[in-house]
N, C-alpha and C positions, 0 to 999 in steps of 0.2 A: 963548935957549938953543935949538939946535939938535934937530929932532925925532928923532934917533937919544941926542944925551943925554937931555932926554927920556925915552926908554925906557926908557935901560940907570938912570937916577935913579928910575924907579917901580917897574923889575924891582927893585933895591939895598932900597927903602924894603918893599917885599912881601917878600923874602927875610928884613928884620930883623922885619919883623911876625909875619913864622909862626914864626923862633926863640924872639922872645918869647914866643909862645901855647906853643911847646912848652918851653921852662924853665917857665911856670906851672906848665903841666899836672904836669912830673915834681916842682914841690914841692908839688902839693897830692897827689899819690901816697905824696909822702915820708910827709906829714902825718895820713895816714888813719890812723884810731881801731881799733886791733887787739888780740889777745891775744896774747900774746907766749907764743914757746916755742922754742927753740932744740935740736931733740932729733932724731938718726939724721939729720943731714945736713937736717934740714928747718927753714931760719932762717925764724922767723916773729919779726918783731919788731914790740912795741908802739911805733910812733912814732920813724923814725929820728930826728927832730928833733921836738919837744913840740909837739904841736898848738894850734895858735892858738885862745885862744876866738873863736866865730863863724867859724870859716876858709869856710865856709858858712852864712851865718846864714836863718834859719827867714824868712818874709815876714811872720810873726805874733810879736808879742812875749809868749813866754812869763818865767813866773816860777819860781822854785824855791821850792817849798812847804815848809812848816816839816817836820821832823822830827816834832813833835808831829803833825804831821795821819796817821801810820801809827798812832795811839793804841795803841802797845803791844799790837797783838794780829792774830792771825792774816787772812788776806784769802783771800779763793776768786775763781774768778776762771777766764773764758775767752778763748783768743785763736784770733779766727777767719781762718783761713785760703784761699788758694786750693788750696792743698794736702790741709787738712784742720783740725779743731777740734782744741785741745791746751789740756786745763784745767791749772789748775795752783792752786798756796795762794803766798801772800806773807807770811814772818817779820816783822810788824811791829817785835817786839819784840828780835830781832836785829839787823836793819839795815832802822833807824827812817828815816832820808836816804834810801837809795833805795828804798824802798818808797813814801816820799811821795812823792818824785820820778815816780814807775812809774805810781802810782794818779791824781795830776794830771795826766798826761800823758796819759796811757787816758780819764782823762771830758774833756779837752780835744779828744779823736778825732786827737791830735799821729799816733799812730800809722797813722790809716788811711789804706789805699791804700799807705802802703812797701813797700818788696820788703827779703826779707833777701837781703844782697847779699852772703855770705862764707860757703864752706863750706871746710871743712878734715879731712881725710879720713885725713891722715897722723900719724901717733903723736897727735896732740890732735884732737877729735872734736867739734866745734862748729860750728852755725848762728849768724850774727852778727846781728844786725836792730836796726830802731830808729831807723835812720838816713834822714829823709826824700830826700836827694838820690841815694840809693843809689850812695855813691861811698867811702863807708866815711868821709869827710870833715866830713860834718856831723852837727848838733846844733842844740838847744832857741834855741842865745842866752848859754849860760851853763854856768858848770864847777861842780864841787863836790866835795869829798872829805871828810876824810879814807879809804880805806878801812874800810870794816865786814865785818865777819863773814868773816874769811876763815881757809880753813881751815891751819894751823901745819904741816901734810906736802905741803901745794899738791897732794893731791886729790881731786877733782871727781866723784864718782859719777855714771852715768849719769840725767839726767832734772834735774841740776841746773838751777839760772838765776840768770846772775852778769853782772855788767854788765861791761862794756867800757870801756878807757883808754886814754888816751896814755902817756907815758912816766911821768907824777908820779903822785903817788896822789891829784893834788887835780883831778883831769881828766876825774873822769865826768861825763856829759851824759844825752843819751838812748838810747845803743847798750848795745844789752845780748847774751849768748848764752846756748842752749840747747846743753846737752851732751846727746850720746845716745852716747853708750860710754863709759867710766869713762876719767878724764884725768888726769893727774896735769901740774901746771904748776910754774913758777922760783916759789920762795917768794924770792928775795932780790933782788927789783926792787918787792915791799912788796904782791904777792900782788891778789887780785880779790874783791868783795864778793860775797858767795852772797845774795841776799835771795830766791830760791824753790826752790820745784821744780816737776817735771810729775808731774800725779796720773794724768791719761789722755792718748793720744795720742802718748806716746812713737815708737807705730811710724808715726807720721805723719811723724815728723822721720828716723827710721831709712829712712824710703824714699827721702826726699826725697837723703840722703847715700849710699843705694844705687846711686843714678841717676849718682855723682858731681858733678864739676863740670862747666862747659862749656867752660871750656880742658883738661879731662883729665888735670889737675895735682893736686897734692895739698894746692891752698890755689887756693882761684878762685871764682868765681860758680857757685853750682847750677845744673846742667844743668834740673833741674825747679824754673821759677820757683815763687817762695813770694811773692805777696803778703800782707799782712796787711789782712781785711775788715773787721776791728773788735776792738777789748778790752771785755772787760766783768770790772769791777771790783765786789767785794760784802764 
């Protein structure tokens, strides 16, 4: 082979390689783990296409812990911040799955060091977090559903904490969000599980959503990184 084909053969083979890397990229964007809300021209959709379990898998093999381990009863509980602390209580007796879920996860330290990677600023009022790869993509390892505890008029009072899904109800992992304005969401895609609220801290998340995002959009990454330094569960 001649060194001008050659060339134009490894320029060909680099041109199909960056296509590919860019078709992944835009299906693992497809794929990312959201709250859905479709309201005043702002589409936010849960999963245009069901998120694959593992679409991201964790480097550590976690488990999903029984439902009994949330023992029917309330939880207290701090999550700390680079932003700031925000206590909050966990309904065990509510929504027994993801509290066990939340609570395993937190003394596993799954969450520390993540960035909440999703602010949404427009008609629905949420910080997303939870997600170690900070790409809204990933997860534990593992799905689980059904939904729990969710509310029958789809809304959210300010200070709630409801987990995050793909498109089915059988699709939570470890993404969860904090509301800080009162939300109202679609009850008829099978709704979001409430298992907390914030007892203090509230204006920790209200500033962080003050600052907006850092595309300037009304759904994007917080302009004021939020990692998370630790959970503590009680």
């Amino acid at each position: 082979m001649s060194t001008s084909k050659r060339d134009r053969e490894r320029a060909r083979l680099r041109e199909q390689k960056w296509t590919q890397r860019q078709a992944g990229a835009r299906a693992r964007r497809r794929r990312a783990w959201t709250v859905a809300a479709a309201v005043s021209g702002v589409a936010l959709v849960a999963g245009v296409t069901a998120l694959a379990v593992n679409a991201n898998p964790p480097e550590k093999t976690y488990t999903l812990a029984p439902a009994s381990a949330a023992q029917d009863r309330e939880w207290t509980g701090e999550l700390r911040t680079s932003a700031g602390d925000i206590a909050f209580t966990l309904d065990g007796k509510a929504a027994p799955q993801a509290v066990a879920n939340f609570v395993s996860l937190a003394r596993e330290k799954y969450f520390d060091g993540t960035d909440c990677h999703r602010l949404t600023t427009a008609n629905i009022f949420i910080l997303q977090c939870g997600d170690p790869t900070g790409t809204g993509t990933g997860g534990p390892g593992y799905e689980f559903g059904p939904v729990e505890n969710t509310p029958e008029d789809g809304f959210f009072p300010a200070g709630t904490i409801a987990m995050a899904r793909a498109q089915t109800t059988d699709s939570h992992g470890s993404q969860f969000f904090l509301v800080y304005e009162d939300t109202t969401l679609p009850t008829n895609t099978g709704g979001y599980t409430v298992f907390g609220k914030i007892t203090s801290g509230l204006d920790v998340v209200r500033a962080v959503a003050d600052a907006g995002t850092a595309e300037g959009t009304g759904n994007g990454s917080p302009a004021t990184p939020v990692t998370i330094e630790g959970v503590e569960t009680q």
